[in-house]
Backbone atoms as SQL, in Angstrom:
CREATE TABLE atoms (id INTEGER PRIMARY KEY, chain TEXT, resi INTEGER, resn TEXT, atom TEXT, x REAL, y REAL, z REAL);
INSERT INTO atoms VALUES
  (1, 'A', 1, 'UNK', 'N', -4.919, -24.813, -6.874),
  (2, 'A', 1, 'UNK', 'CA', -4.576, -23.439, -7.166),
  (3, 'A', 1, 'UNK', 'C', -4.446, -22.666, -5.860),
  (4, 'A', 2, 'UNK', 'N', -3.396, -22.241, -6.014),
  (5, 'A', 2, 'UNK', 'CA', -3.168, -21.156, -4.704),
  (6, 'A', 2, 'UNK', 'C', -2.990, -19.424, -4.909),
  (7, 'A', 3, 'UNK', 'N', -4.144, -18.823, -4.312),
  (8, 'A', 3, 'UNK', 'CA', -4.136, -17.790, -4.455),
  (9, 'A', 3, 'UNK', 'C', -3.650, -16.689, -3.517),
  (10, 'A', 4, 'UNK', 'N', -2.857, -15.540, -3.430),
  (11, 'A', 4, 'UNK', 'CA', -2.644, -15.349, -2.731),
  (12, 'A', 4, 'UNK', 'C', -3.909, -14.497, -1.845),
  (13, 'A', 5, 'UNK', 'N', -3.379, -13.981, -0.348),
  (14, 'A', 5, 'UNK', 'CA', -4.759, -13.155, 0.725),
  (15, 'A', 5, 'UNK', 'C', -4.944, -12.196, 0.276),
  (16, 'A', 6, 'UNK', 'N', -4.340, -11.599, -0.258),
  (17, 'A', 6, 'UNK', 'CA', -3.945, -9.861, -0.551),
  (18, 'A', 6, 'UNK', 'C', -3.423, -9.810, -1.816),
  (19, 'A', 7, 'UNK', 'N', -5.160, -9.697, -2.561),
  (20, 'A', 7, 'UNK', 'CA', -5.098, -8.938, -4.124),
  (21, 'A', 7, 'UNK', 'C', -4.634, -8.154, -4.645),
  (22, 'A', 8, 'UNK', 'N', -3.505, -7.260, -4.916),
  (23, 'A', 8, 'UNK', 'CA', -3.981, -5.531, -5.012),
  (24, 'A', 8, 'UNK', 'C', -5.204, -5.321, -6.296),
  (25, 'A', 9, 'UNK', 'N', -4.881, -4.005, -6.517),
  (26, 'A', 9, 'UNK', 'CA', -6.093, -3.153, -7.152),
  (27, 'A', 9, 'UNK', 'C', -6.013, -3.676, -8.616),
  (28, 'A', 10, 'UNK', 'N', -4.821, -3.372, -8.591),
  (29, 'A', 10, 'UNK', 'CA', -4.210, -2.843, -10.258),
  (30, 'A', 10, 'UNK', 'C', -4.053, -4.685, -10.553),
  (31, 'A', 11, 'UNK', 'N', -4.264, -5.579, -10.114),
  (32, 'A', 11, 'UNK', 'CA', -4.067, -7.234, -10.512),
  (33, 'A', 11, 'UNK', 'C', -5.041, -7.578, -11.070),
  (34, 'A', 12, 'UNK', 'N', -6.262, -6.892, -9.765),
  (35, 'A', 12, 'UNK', 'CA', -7.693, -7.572, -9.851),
  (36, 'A', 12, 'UNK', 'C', -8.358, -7.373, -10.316),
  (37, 'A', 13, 'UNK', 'N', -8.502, -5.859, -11.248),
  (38, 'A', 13, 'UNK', 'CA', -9.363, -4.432, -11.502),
  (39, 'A', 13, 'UNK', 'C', -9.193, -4.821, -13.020),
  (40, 'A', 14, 'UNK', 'N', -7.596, -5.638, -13.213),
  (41, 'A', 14, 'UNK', 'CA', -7.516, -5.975, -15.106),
  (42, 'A', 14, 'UNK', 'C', -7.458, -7.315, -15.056),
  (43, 'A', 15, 'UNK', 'N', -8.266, -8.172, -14.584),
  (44, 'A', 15, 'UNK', 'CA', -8.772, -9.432, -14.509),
  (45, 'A', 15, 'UNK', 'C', -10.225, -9.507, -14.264),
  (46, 'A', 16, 'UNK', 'N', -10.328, -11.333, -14.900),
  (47, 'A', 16, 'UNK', 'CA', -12.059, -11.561, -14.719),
  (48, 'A', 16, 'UNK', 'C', -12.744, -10.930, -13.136),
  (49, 'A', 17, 'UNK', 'N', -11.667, -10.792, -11.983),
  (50, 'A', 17, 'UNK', 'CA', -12.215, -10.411, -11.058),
  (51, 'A', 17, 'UNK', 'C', -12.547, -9.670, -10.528),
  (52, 'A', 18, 'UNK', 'N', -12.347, -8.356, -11.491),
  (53, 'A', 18, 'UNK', 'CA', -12.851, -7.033, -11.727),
  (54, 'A', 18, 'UNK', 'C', -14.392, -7.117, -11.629),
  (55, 'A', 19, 'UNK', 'N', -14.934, -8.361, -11.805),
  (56, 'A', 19, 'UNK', 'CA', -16.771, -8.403, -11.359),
  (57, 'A', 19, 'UNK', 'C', -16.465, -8.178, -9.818),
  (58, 'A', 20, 'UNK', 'N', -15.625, -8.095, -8.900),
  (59, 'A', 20, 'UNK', 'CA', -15.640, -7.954, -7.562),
  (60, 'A', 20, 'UNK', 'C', -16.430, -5.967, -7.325),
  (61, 'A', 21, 'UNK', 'N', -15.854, -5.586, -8.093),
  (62, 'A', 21, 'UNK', 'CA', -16.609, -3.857, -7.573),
  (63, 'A', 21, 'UNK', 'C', -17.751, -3.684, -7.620),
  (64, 'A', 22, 'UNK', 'N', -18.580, -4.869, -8.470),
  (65, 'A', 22, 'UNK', 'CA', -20.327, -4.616, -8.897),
  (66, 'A', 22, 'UNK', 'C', -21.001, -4.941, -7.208),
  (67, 'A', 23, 'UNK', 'N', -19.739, -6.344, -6.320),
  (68, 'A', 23, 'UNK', 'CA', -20.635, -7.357, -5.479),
  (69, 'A', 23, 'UNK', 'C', -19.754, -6.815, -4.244),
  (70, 'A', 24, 'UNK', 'N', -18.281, -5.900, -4.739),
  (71, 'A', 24, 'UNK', 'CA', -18.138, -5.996, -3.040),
  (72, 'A', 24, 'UNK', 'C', -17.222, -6.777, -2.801),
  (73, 'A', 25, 'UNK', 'N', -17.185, -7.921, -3.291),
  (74, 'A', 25, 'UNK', 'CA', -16.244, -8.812, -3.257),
  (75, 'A', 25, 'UNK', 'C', -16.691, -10.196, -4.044),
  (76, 'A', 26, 'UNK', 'N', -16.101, -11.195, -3.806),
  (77, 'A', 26, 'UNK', 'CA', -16.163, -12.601, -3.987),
  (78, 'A', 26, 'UNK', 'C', -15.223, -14.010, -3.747),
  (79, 'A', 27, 'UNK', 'N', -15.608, -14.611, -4.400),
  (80, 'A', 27, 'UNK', 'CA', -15.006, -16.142, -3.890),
  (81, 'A', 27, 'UNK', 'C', -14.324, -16.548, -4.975),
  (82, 'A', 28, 'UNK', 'N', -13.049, -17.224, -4.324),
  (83, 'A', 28, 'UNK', 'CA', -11.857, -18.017, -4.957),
  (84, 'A', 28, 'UNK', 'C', -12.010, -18.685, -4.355),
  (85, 'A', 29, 'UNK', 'N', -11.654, -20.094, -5.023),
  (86, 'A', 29, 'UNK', 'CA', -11.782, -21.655, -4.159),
  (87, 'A', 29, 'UNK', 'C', -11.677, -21.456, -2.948),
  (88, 'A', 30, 'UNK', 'N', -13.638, -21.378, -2.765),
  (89, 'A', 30, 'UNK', 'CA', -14.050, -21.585, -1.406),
  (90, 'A', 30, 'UNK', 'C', -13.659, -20.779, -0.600),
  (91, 'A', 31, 'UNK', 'N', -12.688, -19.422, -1.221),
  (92, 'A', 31, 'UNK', 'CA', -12.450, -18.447, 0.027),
  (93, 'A', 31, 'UNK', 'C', -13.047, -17.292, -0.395),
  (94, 'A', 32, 'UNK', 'N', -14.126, -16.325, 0.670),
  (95, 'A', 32, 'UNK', 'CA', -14.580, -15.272, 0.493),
  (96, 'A', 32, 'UNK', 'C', -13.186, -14.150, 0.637),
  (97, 'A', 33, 'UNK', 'N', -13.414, -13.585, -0.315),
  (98, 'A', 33, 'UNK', 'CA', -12.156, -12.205, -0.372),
  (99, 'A', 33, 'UNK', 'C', -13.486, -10.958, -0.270),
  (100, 'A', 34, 'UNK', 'N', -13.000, -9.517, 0.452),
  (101, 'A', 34, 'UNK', 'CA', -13.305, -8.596, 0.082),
  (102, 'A', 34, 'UNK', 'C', -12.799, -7.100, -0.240),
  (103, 'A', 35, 'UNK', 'N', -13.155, -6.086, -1.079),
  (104, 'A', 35, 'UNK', 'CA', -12.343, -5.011, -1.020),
  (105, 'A', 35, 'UNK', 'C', -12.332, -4.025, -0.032),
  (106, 'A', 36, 'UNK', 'N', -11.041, -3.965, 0.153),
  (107, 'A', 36, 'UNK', 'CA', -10.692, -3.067, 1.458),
  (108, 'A', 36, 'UNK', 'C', -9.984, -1.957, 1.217),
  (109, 'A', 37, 'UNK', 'N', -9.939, -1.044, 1.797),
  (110, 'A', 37, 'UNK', 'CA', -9.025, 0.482, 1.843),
  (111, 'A', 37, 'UNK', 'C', -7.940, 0.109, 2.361),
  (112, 'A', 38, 'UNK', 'N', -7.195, 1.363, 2.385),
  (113, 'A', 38, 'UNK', 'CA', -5.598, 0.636, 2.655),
  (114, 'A', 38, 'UNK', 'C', -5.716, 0.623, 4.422),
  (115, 'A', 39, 'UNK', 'N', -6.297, 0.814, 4.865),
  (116, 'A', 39, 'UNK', 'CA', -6.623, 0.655, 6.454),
  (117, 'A', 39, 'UNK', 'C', -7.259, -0.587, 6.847),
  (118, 'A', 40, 'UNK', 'N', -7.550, -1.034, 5.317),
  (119, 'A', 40, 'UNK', 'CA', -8.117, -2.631, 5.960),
  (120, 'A', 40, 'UNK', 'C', -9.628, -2.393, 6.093),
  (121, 'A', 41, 'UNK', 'N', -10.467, -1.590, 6.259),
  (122, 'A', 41, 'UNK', 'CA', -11.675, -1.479, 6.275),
  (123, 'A', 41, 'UNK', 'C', -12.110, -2.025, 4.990),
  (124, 'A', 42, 'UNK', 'N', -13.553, -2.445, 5.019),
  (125, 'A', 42, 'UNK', 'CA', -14.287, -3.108, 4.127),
  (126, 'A', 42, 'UNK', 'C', -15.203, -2.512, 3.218),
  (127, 'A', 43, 'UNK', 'N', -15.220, -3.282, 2.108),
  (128, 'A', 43, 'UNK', 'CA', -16.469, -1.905, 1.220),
  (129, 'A', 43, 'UNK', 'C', -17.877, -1.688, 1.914),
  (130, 'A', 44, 'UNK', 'N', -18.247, -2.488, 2.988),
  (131, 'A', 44, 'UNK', 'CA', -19.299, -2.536, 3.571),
  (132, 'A', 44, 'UNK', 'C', -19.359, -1.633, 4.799),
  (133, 'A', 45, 'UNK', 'N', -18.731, -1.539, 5.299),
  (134, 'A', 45, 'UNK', 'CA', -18.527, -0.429, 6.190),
  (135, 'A', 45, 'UNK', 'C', -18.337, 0.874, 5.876),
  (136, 'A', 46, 'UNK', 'N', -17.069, 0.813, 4.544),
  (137, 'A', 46, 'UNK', 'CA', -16.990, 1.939, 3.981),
  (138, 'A', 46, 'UNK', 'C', -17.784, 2.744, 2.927),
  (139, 'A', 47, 'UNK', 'N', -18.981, 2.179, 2.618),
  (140, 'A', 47, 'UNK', 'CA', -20.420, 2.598, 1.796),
  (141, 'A', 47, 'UNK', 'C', -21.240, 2.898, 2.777),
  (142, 'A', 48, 'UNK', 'N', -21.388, 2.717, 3.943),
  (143, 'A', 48, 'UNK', 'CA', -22.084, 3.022, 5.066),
  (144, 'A', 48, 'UNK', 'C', -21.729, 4.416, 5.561),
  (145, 'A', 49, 'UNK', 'N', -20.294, 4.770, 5.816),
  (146, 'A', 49, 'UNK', 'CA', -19.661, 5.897, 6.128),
  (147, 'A', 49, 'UNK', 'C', -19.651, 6.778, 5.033),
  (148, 'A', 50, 'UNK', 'N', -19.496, 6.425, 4.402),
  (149, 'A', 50, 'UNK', 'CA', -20.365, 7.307, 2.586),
  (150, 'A', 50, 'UNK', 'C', -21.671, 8.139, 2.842),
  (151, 'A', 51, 'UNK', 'N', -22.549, 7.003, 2.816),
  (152, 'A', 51, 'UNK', 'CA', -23.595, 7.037, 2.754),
  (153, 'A', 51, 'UNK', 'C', -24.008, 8.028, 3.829),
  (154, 'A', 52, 'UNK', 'N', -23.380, 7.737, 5.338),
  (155, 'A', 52, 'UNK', 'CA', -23.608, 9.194, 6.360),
  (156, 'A', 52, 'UNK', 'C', -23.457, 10.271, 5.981),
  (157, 'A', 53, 'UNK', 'N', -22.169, 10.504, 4.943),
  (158, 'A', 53, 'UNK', 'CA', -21.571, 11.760, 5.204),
  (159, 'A', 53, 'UNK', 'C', -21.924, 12.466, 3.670),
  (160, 'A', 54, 'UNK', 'N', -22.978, 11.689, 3.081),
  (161, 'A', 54, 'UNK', 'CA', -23.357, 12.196, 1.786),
  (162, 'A', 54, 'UNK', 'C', -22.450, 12.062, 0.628),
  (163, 'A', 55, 'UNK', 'N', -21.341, 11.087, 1.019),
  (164, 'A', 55, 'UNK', 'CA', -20.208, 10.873, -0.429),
  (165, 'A', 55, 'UNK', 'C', -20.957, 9.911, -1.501),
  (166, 'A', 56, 'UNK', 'N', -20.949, 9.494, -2.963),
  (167, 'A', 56, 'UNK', 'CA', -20.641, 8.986, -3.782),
  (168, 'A', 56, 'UNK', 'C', -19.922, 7.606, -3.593),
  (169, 'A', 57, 'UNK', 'N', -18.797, 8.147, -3.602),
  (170, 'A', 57, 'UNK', 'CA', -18.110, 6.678, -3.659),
  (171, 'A', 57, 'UNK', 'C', -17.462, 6.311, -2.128),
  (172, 'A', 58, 'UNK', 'N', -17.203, 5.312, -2.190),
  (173, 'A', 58, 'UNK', 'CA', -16.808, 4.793, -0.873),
  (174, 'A', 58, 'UNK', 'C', -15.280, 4.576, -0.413),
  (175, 'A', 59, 'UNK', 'N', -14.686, 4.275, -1.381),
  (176, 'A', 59, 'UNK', 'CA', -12.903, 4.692, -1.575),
  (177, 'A', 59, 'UNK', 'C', -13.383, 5.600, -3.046),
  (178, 'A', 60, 'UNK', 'N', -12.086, 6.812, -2.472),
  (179, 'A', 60, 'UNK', 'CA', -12.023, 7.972, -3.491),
  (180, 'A', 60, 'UNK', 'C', -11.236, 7.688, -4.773),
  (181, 'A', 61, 'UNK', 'N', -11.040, 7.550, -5.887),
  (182, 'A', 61, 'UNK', 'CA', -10.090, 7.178, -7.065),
  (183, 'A', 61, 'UNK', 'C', -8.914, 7.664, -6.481),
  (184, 'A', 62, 'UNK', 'N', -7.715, 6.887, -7.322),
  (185, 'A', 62, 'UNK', 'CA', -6.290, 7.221, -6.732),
  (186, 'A', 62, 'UNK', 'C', -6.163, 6.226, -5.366),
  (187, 'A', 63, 'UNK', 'N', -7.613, 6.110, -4.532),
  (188, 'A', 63, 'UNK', 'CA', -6.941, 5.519, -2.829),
  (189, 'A', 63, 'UNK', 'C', -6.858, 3.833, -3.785),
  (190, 'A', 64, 'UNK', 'N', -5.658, 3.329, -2.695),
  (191, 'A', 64, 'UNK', 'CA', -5.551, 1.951, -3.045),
  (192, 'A', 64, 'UNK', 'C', -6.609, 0.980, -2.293),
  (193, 'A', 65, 'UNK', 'N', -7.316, 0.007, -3.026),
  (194, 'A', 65, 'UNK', 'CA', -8.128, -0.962, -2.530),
  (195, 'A', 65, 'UNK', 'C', -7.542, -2.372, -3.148),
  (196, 'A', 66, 'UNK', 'N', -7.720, -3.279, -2.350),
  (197, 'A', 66, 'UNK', 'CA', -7.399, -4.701, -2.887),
  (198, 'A', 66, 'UNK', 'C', -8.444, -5.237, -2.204),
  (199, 'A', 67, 'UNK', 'N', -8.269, -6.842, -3.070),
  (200, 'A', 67, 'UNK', 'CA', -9.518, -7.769, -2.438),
  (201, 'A', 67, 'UNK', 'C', -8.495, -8.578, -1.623),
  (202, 'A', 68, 'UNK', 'N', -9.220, -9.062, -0.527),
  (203, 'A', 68, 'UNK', 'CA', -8.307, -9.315, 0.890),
  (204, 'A', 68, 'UNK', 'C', -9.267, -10.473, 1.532),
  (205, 'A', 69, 'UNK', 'N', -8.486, -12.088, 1.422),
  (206, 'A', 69, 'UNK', 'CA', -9.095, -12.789, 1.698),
  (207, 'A', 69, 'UNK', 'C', -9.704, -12.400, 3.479),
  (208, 'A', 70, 'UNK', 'N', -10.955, -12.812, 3.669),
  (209, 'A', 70, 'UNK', 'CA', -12.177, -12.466, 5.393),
  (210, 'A', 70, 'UNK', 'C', -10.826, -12.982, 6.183),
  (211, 'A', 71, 'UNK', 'N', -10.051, -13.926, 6.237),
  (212, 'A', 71, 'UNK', 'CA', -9.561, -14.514, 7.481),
  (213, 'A', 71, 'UNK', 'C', -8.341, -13.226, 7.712),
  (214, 'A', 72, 'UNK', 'N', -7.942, -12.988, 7.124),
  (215, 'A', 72, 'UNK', 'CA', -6.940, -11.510, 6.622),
  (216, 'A', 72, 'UNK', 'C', -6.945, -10.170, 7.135),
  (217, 'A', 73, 'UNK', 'N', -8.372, -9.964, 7.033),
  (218, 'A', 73, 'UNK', 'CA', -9.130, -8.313, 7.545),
  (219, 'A', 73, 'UNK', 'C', -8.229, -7.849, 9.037),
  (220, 'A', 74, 'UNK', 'N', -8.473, -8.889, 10.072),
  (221, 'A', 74, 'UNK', 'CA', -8.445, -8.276, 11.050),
  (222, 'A', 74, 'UNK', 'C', -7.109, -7.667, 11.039),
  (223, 'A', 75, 'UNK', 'N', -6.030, -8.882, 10.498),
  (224, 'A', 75, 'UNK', 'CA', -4.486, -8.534, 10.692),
  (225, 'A', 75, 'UNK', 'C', -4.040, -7.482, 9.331),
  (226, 'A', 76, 'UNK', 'N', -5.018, -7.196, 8.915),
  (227, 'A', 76, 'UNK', 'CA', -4.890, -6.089, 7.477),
  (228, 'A', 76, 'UNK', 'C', -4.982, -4.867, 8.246),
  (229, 'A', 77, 'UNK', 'N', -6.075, -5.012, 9.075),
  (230, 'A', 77, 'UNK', 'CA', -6.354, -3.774, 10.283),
  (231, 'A', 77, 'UNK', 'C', -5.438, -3.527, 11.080),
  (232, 'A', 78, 'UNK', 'N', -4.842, -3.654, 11.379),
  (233, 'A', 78, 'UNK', 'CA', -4.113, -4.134, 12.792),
  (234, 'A', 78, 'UNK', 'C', -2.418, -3.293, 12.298),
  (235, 'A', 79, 'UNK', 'N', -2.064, -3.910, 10.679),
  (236, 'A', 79, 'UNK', 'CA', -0.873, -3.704, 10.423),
  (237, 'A', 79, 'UNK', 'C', -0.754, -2.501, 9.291),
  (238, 'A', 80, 'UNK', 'N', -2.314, -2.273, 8.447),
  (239, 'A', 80, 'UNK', 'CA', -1.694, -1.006, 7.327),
  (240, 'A', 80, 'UNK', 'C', -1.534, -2.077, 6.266),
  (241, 'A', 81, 'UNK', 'N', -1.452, -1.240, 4.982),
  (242, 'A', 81, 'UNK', 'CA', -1.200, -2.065, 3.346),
  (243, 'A', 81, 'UNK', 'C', 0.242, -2.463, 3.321),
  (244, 'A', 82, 'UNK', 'N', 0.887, -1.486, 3.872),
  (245, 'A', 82, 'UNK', 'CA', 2.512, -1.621, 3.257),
  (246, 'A', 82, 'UNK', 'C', 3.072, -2.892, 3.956),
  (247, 'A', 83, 'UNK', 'N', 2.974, -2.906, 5.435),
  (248, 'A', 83, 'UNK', 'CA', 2.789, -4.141, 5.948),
  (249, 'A', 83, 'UNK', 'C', 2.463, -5.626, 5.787),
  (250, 'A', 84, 'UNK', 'N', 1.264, -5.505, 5.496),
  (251, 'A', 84, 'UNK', 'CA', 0.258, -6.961, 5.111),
  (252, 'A', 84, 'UNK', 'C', 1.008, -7.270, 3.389),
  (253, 'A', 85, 'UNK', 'N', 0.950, -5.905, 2.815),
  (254, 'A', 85, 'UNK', 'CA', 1.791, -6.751, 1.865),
  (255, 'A', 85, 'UNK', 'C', 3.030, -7.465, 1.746),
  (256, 'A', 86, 'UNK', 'N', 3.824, -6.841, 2.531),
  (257, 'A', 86, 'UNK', 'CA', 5.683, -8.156, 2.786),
  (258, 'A', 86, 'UNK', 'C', 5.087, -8.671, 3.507),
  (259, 'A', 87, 'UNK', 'N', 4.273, -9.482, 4.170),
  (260, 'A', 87, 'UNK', 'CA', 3.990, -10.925, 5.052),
  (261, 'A', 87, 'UNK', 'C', 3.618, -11.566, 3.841),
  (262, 'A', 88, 'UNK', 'N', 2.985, -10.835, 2.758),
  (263, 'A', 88, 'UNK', 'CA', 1.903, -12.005, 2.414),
  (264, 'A', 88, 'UNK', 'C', 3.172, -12.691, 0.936),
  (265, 'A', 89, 'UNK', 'N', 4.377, -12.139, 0.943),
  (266, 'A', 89, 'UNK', 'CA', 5.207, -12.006, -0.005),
  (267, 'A', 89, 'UNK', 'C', 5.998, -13.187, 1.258),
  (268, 'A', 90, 'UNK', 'N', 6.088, -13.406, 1.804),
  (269, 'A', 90, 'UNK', 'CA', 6.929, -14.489, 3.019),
  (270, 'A', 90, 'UNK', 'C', 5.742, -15.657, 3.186),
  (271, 'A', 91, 'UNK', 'N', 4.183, -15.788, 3.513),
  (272, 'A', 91, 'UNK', 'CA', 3.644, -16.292, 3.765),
  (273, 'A', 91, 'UNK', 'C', 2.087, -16.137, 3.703),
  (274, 'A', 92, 'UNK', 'N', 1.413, -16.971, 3.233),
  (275, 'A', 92, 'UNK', 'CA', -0.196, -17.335, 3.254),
  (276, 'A', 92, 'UNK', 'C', -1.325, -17.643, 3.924),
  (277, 'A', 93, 'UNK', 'N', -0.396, -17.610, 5.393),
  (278, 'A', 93, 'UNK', 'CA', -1.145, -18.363, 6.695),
  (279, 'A', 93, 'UNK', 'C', -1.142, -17.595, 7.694),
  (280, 'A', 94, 'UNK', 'N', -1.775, -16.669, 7.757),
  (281, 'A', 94, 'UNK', 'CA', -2.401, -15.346, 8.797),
  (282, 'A', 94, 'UNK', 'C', -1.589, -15.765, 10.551),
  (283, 'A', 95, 'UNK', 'N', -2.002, -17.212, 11.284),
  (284, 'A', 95, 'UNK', 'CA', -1.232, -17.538, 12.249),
  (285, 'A', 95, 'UNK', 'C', 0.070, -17.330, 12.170),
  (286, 'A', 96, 'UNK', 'N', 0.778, -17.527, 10.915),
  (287, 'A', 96, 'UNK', 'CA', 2.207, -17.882, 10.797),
  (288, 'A', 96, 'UNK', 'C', 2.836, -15.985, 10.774),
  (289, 'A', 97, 'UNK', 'N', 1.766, -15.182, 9.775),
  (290, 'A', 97, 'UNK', 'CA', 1.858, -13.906, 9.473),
  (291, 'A', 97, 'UNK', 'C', 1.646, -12.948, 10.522),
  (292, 'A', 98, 'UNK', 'N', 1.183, -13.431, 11.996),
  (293, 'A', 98, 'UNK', 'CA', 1.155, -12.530, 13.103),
  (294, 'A', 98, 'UNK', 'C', 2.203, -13.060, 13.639),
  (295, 'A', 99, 'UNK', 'N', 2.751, -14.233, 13.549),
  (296, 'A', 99, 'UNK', 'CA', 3.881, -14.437, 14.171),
  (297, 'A', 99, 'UNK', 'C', 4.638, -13.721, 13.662),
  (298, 'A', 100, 'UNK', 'N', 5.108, -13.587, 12.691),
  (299, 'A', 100, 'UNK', 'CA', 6.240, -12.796, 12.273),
  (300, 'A', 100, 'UNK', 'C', 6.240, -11.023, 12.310),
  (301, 'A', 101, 'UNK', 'N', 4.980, -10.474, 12.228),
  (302, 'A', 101, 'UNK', 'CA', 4.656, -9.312, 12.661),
  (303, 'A', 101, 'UNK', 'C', 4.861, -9.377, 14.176),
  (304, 'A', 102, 'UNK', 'N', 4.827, -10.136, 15.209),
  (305, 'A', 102, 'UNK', 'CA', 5.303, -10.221, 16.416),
  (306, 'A', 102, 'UNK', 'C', 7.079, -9.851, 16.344),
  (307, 'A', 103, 'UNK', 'N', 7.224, -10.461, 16.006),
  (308, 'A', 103, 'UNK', 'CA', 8.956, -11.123, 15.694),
  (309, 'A', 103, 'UNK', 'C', 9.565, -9.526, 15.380),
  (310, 'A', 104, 'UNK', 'N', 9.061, -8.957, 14.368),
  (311, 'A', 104, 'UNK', 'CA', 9.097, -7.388, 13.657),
  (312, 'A', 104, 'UNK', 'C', 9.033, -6.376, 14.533),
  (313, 'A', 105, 'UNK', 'N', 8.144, -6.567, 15.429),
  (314, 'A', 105, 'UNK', 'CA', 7.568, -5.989, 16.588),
  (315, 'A', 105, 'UNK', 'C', 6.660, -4.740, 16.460),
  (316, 'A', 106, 'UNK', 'N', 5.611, -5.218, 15.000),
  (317, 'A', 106, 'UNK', 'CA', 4.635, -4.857, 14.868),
  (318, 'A', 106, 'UNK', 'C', 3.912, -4.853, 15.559),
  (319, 'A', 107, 'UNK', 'N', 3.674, -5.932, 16.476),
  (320, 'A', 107, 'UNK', 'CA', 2.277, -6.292, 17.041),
  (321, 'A', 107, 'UNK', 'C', 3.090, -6.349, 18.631),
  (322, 'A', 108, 'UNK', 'N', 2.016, -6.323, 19.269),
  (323, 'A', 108, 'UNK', 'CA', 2.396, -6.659, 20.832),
  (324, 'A', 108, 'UNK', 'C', 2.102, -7.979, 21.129);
């Protein structure tokens, strides 16, 4: 089974993997995924920055979050949602997916 890196919200939120908001995230064959803001930040960071500034929730309703396989994050960071999503619509393999964000001349 091949899953893709980059869950969105609205896939995962009306599936069994909607248990991901209780934990934060979880595992698909053997790969840790977690939910991220559309900046790529993590629910773990982003419950922390909550938690400073006296918020509730950690992404606000309406913001988009997907679960985003760990090897993913950095180049999720790096490029924005709108981005990471057409790579991951071309390819599954983060090496292959900075190459082509090179190529784009996303990346330096």
């Amino acid at each position: 089974m091949t899953t893709s890196p980059i869950i969105p919200e609205t896939v995962w939120m009306a599936s069994q993997m909607s248990i991901a908001r209780h934990y934060g995230g979880l595992n698909i064959a053997r790969r840790q995924y977690l939910i991220v803001n559309k900046e790529g930040r993590d629910i773990y960071e982003l419950s922390a920055i909550a938690h400073k500034e006296g918020r509730d929730k950690a992404i606000e309703a309406g913001e988009p979050c997907d679960l985003c396989r760990y090897d993913w994050i950095p180049l999720y960071r790096q490029l924005g949602r709108d981005r990471i999503l057409e790579l991951v619509s071309i390819t599954d393999d983060p090496t292959q997916a900075k190459a082509i964000a090179k190529e784009k001349g996303w990346l330096e």
